[in-house]
PyMOL Python script that loads the backbone (N, CA, C, O; Angstrom):
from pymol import cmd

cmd.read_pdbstr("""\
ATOM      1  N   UNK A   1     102.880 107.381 106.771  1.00  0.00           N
ATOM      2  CA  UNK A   1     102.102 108.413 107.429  1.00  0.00           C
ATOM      3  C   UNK A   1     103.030 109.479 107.988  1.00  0.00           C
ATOM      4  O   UNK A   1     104.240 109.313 108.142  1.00  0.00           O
ATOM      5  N   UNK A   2     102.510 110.339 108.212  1.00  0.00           N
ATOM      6  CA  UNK A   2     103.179 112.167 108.391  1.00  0.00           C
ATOM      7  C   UNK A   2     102.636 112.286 109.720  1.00  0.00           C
ATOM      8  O   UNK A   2     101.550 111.829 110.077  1.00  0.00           O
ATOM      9  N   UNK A   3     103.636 113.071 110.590  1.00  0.00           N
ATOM     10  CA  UNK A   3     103.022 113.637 111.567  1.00  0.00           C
ATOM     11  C   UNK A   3     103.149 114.644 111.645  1.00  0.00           C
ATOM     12  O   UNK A   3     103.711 114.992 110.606  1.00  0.00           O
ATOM     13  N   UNK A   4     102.908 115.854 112.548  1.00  0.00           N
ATOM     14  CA  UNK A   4     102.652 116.934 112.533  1.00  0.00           C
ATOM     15  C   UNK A   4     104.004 117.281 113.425  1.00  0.00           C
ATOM     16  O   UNK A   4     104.204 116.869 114.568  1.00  0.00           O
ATOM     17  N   UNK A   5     105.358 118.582 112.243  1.00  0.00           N
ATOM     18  CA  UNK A   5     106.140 118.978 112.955  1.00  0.00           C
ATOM     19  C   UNK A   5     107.407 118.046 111.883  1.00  0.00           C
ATOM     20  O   UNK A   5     108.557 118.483 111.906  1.00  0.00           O
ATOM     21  N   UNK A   6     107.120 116.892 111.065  1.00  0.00           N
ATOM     22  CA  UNK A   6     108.212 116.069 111.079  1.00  0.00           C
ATOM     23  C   UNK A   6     108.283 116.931 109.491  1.00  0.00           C
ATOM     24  O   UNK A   6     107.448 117.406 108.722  1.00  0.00           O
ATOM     25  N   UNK A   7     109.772 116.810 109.530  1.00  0.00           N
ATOM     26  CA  UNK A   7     110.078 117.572 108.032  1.00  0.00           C
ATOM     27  C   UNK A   7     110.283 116.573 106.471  1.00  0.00           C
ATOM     28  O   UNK A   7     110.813 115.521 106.114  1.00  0.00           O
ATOM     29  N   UNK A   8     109.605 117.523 105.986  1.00  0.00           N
ATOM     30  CA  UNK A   8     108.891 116.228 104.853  1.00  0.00           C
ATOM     31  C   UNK A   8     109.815 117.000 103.543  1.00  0.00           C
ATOM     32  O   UNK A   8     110.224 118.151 103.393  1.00  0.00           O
ATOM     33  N   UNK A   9     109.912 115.676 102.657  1.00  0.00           N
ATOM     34  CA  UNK A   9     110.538 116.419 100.861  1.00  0.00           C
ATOM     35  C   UNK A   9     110.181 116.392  99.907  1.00  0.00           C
ATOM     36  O   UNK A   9     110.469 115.269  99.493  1.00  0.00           O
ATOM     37  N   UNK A  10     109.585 117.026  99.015  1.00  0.00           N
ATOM     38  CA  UNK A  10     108.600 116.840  98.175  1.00  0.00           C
ATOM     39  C   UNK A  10     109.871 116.998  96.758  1.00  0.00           C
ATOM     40  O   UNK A  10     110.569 117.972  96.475  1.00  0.00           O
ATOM     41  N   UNK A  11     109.793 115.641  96.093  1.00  0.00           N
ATOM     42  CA  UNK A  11     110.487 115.572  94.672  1.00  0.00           C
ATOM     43  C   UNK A  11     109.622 116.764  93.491  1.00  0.00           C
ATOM     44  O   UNK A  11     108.434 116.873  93.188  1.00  0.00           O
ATOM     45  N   UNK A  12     110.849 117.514  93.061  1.00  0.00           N
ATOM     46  CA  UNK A  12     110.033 118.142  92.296  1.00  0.00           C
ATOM     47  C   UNK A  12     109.618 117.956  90.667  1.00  0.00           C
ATOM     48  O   UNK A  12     109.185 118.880  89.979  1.00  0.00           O
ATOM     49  N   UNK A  13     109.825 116.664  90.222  1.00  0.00           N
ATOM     50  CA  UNK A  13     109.604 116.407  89.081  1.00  0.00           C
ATOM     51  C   UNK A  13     108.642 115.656  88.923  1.00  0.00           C
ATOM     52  O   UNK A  13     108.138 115.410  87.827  1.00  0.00           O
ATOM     53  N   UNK A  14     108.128 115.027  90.423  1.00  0.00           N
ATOM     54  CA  UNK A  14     107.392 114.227  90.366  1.00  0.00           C
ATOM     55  C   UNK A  14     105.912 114.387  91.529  1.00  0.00           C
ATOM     56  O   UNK A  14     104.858 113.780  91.341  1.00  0.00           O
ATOM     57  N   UNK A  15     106.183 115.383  92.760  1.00  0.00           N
ATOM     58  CA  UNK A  15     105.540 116.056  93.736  1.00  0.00           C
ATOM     59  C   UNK A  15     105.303 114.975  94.748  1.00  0.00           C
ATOM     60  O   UNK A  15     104.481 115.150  95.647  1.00  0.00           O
ATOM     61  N   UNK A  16     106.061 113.748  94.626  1.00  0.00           N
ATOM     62  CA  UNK A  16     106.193 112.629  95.349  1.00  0.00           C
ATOM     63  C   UNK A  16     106.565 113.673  96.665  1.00  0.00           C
ATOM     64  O   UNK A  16     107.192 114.732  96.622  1.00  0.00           O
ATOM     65  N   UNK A  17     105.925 112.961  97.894  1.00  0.00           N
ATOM     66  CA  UNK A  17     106.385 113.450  99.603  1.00  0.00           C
ATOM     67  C   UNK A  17     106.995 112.794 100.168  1.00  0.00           C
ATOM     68  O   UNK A  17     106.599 111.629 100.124  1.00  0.00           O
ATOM     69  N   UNK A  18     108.048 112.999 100.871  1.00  0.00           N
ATOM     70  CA  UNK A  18     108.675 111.241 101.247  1.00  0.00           C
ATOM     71  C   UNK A  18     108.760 112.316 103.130  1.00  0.00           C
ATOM     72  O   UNK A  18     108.343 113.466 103.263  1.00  0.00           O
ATOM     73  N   UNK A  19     109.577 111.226 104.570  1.00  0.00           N
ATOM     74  CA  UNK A  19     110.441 112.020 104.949  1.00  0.00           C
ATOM     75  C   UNK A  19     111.281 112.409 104.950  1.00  0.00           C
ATOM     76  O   UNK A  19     112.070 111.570 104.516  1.00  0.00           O
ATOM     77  N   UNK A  20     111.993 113.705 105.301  1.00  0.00           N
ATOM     78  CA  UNK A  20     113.427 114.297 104.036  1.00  0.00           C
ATOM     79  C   UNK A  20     114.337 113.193 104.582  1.00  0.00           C
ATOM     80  O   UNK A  20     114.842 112.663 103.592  1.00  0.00           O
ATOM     81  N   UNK A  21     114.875 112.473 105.932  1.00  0.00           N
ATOM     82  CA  UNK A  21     115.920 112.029 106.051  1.00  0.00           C
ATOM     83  C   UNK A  21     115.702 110.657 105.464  1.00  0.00           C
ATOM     84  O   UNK A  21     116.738 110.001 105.353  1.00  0.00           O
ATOM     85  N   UNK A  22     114.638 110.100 105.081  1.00  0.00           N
ATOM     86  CA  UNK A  22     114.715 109.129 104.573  1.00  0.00           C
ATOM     87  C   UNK A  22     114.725 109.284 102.916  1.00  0.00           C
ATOM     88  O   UNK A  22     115.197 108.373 102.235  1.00  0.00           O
ATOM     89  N   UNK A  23     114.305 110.205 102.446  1.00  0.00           N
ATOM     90  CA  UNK A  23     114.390 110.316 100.330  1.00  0.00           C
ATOM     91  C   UNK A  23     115.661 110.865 100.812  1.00  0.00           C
ATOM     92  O   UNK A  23     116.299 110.205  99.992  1.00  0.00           O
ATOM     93  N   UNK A  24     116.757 111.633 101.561  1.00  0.00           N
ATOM     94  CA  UNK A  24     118.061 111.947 101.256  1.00  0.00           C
ATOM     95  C   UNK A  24     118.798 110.749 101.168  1.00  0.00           C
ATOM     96  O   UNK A  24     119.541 110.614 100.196  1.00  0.00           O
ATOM     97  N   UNK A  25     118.710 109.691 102.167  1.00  0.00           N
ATOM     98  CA  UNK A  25     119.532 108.568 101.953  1.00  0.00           C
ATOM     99  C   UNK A  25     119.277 108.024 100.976  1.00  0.00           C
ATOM    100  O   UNK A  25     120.267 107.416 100.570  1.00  0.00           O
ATOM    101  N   UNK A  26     118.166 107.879 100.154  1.00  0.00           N
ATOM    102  CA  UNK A  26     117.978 106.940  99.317  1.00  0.00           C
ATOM    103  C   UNK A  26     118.239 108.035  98.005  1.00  0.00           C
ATOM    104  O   UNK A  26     118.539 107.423  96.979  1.00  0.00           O
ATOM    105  N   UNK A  27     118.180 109.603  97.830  1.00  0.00           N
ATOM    106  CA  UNK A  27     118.812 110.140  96.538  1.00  0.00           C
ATOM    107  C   UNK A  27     120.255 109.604  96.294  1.00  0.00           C
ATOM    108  O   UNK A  27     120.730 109.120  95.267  1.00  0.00           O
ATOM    109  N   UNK A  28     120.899 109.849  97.670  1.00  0.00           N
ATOM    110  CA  UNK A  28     122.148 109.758  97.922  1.00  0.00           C
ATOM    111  C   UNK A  28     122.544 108.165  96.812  1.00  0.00           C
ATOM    112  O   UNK A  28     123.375 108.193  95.904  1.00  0.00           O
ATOM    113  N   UNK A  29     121.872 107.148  97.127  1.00  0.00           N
ATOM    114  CA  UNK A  29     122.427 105.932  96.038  1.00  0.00           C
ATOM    115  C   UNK A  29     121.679 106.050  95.084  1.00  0.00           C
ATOM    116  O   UNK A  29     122.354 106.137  94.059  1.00  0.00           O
ATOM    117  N   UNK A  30     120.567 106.102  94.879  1.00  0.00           N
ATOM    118  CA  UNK A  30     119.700 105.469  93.907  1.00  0.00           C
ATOM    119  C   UNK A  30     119.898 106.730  92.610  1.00  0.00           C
ATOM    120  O   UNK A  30     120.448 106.703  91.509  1.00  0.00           O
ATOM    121  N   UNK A  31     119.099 107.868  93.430  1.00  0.00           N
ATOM    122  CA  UNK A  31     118.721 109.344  92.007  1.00  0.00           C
ATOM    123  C   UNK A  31     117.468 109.088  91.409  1.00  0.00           C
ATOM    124  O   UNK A  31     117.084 109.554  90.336  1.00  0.00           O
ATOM    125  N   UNK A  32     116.856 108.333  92.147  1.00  0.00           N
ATOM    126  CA  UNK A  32     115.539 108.427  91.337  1.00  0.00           C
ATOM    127  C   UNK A  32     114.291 108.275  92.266  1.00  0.00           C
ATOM    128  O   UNK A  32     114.558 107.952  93.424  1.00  0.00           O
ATOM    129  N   UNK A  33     113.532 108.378  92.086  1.00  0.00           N
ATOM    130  CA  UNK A  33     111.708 108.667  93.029  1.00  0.00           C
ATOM    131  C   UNK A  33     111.625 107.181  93.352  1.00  0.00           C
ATOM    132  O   UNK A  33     111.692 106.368  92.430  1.00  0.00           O
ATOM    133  N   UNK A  34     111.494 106.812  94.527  1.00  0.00           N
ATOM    134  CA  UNK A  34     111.227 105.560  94.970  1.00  0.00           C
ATOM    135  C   UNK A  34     110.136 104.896  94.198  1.00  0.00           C
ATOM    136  O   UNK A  34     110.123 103.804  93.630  1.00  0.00           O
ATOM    137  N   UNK A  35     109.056 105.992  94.338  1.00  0.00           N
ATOM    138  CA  UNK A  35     107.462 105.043  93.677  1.00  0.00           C
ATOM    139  C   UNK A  35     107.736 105.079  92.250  1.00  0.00           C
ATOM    140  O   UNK A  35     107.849 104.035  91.608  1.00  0.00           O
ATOM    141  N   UNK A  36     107.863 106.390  91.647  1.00  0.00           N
ATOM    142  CA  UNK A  36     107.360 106.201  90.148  1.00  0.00           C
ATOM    143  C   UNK A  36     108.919 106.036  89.554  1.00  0.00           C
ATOM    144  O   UNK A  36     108.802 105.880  88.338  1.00  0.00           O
ATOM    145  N   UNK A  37     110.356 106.009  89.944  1.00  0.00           N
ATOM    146  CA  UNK A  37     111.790 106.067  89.065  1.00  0.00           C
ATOM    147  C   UNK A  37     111.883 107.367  88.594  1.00  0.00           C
ATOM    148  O   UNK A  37     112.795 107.587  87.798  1.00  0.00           O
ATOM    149  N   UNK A  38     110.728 108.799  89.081  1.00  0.00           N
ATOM    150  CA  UNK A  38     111.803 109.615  87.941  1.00  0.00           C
ATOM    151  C   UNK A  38     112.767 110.063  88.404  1.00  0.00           C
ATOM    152  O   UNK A  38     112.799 110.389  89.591  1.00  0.00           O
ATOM    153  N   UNK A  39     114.013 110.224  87.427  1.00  0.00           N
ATOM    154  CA  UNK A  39     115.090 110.659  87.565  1.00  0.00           C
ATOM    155  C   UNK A  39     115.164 112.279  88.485  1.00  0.00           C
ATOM    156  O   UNK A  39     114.494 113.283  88.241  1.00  0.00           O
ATOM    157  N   UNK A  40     116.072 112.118  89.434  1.00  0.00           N
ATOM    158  CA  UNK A  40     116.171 113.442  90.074  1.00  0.00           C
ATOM    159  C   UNK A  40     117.327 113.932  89.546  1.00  0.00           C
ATOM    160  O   UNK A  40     118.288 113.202  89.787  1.00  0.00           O
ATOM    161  N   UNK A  41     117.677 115.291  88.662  1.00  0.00           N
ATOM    162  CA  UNK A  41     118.745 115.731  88.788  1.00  0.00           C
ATOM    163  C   UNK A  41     119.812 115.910  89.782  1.00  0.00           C
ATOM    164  O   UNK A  41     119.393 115.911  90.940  1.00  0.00           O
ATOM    165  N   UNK A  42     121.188 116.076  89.629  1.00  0.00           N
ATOM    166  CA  UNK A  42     122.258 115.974  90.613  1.00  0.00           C
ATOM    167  C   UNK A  42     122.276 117.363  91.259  1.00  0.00           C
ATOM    168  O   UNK A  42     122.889 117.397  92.326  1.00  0.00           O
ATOM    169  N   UNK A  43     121.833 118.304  90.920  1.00  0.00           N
ATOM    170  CA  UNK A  43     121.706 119.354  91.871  1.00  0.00           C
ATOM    171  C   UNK A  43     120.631 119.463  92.274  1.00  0.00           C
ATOM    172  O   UNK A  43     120.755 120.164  93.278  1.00  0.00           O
ATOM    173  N   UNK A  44     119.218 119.128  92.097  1.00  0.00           N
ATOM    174  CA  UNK A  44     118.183 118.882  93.010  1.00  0.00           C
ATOM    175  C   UNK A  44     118.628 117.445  94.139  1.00  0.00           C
ATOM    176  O   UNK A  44     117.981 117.713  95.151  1.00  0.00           O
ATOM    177  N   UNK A  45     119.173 116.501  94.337  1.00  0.00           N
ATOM    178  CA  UNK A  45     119.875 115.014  94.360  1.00  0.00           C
ATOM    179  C   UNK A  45     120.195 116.097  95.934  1.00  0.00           C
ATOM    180  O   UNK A  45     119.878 115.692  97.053  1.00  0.00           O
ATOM    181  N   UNK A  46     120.827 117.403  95.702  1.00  0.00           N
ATOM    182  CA  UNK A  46     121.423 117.792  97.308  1.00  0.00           C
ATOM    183  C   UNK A  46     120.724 118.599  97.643  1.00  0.00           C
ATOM    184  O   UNK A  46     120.771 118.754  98.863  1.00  0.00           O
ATOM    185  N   UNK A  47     119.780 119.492  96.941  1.00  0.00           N
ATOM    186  CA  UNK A  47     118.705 120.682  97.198  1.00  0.00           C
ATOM    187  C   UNK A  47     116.953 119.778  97.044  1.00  0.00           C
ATOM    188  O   UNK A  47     116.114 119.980  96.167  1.00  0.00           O
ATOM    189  N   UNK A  48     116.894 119.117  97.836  1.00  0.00           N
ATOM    190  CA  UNK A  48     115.646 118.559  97.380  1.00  0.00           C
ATOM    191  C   UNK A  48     114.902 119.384  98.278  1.00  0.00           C
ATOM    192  O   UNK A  48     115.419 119.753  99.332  1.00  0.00           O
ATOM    193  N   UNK A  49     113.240 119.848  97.829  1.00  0.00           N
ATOM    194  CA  UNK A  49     112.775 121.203  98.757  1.00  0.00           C
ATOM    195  C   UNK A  49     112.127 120.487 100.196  1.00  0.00           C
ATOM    196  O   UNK A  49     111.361 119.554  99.957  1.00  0.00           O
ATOM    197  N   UNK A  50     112.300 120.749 101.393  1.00  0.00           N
ATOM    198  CA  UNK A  50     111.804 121.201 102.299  1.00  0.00           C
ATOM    199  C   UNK A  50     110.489 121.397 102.769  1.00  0.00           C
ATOM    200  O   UNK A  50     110.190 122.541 102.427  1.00  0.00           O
ATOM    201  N   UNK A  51     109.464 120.836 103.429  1.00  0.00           N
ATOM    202  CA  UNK A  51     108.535 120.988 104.312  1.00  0.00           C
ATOM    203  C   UNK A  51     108.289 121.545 105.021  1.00  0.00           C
ATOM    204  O   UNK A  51     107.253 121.325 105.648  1.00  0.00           O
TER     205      UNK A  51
END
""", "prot")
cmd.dss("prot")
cmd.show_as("cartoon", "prot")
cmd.util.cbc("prot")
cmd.orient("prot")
């Protein structure tokens, strides 16, 4: 769940929402969408967009 104010990251290959500090740690090892695996490119991997 989301609250109002908290900054969110929306994967763009997949439009998955995560919160950003939590999908950054996990681009950081993994590179891929928690729910569905798709692959995040390595320059989206440090530019993932913003809420």
């Amino acid at each position: 769940d989301y609250s109002k104010g908290e900054r969110l990251a929306v994967l763009p290959q997949c439009c998955h929402v995560y919160h950003a500090r939590c999908v950054t740690r996990w681009l950081r090892s993994r590179g891929d969408c928690p729910i569905c695996r798709s692959l995040v490119k390595d320059e989206l991997r440090r530019s993932t967009r913003l809420c």
